[in-house]
C-alpha positions as CSV (number, residue, x, y, z in Angstrom):
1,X,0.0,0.0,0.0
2,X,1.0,3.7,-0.8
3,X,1.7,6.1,2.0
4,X,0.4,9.0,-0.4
5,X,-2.1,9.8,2.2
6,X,0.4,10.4,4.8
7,X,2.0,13.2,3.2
8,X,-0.8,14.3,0.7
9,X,1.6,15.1,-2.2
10,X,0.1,12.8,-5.0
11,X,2.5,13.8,-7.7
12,X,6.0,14.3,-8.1
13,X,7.3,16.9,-11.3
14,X,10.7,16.7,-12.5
15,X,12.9,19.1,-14.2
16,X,14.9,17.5,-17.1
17,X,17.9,19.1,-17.8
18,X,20.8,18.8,-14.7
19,X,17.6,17.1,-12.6
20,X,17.3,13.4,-14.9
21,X,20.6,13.6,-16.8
22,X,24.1,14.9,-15.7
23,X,24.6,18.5,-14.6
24,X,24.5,21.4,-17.4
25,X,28.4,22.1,-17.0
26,X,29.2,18.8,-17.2
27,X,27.8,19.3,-20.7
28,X,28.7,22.1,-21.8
29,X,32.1,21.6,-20.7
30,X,31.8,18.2,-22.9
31,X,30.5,20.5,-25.8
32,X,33.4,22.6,-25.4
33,X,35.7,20.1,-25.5
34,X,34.6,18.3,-28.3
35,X,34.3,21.8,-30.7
36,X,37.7,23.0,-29.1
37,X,36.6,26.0,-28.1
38,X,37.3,26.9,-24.7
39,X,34.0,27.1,-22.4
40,X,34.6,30.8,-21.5
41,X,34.6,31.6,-25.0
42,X,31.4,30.2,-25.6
43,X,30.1,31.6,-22.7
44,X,30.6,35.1,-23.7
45,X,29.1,34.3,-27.0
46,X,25.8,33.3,-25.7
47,X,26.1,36.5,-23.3
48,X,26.6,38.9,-25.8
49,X,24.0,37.3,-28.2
50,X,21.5,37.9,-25.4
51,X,22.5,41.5,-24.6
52,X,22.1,42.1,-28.7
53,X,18.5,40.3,-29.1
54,X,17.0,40.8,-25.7
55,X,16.4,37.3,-24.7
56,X,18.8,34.3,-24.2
57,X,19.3,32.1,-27.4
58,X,19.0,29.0,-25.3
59,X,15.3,30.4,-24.1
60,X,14.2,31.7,-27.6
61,X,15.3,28.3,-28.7
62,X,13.4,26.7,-25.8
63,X,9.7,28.8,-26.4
64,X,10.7,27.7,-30.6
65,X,10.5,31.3,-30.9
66,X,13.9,30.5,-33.0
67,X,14.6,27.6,-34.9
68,X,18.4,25.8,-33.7
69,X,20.0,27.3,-37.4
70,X,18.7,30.8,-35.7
71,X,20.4,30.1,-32.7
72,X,23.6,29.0,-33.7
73,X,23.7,31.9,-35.8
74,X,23.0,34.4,-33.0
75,X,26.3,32.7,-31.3
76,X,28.5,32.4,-34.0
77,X,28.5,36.0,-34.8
78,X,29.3,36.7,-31.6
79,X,32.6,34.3,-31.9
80,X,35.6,35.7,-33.1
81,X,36.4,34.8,-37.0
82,X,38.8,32.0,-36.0
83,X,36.3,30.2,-34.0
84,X,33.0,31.0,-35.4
85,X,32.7,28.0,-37.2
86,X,32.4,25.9,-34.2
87,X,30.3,23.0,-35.6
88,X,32.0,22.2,-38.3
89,X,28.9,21.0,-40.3
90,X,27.3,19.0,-37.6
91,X,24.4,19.7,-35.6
92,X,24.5,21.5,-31.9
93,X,22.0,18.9,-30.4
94,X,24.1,15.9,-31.8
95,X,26.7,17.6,-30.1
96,X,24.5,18.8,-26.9
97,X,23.4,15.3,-26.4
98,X,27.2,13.6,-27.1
99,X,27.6,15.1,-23.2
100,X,24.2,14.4,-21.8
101,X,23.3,11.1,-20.5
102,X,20.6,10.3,-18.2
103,X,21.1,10.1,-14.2
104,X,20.1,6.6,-13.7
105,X,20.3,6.1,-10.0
106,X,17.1,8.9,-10.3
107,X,15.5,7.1,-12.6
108,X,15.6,4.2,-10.3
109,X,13.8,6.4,-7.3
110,X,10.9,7.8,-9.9
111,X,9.9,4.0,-10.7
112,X,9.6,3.5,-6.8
113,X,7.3,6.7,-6.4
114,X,5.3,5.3,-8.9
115,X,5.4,2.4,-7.4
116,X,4.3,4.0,-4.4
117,X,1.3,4.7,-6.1
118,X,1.8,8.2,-7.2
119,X,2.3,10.0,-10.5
120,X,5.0,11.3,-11.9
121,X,5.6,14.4,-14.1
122,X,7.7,16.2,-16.5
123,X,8.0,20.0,-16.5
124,X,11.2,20.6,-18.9
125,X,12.2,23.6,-20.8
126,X,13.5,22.0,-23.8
127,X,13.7,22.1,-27.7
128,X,11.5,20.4,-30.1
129,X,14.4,19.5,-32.9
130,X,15.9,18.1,-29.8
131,X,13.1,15.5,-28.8
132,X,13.7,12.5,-30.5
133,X,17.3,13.1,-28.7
134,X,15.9,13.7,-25.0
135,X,13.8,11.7,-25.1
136,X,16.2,8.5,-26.1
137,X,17.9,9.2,-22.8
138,X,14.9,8.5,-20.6
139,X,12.0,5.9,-20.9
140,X,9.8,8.4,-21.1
141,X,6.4,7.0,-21.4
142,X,7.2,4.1,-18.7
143,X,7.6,7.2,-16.2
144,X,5.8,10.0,-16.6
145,X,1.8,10.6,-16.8
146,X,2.1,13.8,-18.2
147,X,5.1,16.2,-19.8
148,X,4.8,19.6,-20.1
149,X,7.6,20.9,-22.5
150,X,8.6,24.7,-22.7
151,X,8.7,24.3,-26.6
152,X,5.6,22.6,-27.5
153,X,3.7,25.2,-24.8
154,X,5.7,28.1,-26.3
155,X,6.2,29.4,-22.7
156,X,8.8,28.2,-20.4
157,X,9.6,28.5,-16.6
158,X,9.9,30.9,-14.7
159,X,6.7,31.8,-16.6
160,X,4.2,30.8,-14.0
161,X,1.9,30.2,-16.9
162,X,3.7,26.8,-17.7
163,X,2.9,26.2,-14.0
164,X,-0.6,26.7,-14.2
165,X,-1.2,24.5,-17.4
166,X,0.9,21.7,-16.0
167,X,-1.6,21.5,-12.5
168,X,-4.5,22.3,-14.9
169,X,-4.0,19.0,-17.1
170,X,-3.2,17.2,-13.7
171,X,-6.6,18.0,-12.4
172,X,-4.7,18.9,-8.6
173,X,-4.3,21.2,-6.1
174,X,-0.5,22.9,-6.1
175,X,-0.4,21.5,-2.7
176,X,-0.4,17.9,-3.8
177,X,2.8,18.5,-6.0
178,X,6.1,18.6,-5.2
179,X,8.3,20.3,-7.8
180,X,12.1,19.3,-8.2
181,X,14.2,21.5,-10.2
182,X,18.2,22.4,-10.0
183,X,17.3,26.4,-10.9
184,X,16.0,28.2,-7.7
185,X,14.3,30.8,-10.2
186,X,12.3,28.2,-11.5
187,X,11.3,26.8,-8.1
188,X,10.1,30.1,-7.0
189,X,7.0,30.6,-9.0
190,X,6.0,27.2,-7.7
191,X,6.2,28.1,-4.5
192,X,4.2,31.1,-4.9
193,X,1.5,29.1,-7.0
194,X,1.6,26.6,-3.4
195,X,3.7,23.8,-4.4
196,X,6.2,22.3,-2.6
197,X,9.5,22.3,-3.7
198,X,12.9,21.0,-3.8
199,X,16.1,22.6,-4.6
200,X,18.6,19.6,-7.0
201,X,22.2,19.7,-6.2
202,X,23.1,16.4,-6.2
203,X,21.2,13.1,-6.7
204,X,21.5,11.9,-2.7
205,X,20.6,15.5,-1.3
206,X,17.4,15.8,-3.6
207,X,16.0,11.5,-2.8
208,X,16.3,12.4,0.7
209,X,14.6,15.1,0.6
210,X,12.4,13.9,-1.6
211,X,11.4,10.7,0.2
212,X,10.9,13.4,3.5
213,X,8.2,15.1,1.9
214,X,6.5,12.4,0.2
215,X,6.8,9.9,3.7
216,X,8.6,6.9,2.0
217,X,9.4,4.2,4.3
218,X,13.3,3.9,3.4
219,X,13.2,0.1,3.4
220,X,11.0,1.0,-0.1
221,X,14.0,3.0,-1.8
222,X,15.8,0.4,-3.8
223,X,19.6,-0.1,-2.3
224,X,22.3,2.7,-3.7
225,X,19.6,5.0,-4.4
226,X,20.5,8.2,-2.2
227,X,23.6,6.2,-0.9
């Protein structure tokens, strides 16, 4: 039997990105490495592009308010002539995902919440020429009832709008969900909207935390999860 009625949080909503796979430096830093461009150079390109057009390429990208040719471009003219063709003909999500790979031992946990009779959701801010690549890094379908993705809503978090469609198509009160992301800004509007969150720094901070607020008997979390 559950214990969803001992905590009264009936769903848990996951962030995607440094939350279910490895953390964003690691990737970027793996992006960086495999273009051979150094990571503060990039950086500053991605910097300046959002001082120029207003808004962040990666969030433009993300609300497919710019296709991923736009963004590159945006960057690349922000690169200095030696280094702006940092692709090389390839693609920046087959690069992007070369350095992304799924954090497993969370995985694990989700199946046991849902096991634990509670569902499981995806709130992501994330790119749609990019889906067929996220989503082969997580068995999407086996763990989440419903995702909610910046790109297809053409809103993304902070936007407390994405907040509000995500509890409207989960039929529940924002005090039954507890929202883990790794980007305090984008707990904060979930908090305000009643939620309860969690902060992600590392995978055995955020199940313990995690298994706190939802009242899971530790003799249910699978061994080496939260270690």
């Amino acid at each position: 039997m559950g214990l969803t009625g001992r905590s009264g949080i009936t769903t848990l909503v996951c962030d995607y990105g440094g939350v279910l796979t490895n953390p964003l430096l690691e990737t970027y830093q793996a992006f960086a490495d495999r273009t051979g461009i150094p990571l503060e150079t990039i950086a500053a390109a991605f910097a300046a592009a959002t001082r120029r057009h207003g808004a962040t390429p990666m969030g433009d990208l993300e609300i497919a308010a710019i296709t991923e040719a736009q963004m590159v471009r945006r960057v690349t003219d922000e690169m200095p002539p030696e280094t702006a063709d940092l692709l090389e003909g390839r693609s920046f999500g087959e690069l992007w995902f070369l350095g992304r790979h799924a954090n497993e031992e969370l995985v694990t946990f989700l199946r046991t919440v849902r096991e634990d009779g509670r569902r499981v959701a995806l709130l992501t801010n994330n790119v749609r020429e990019w889906e067929p690549r996220w989503r082969a890094t997580l068995p999407v379908d086996e763990l989440f009832d419903l995702v909610v993705d910046s790109s297809v809503e053409r809103v993304r978090k902070p936007d407390p709008e994405i907040y509000r469609r995500l509890l409207a198509r989960l039929d529940t009160e924002p005090s039954s969900c507890l929202f883990v992301d790794d980007t305090e800004e984008n707990l904060l509007p979930a908090r305000e909207l009643g939620m309860h969150t969690v902060l992600f720094d590392n995978t055995s901070q955020a199940v313990k935390e995690i298994a706190a607020l939802l009242g899971l008997d530790p003799d249910h979390i699978p061994e080496g999860v939260g270690a």
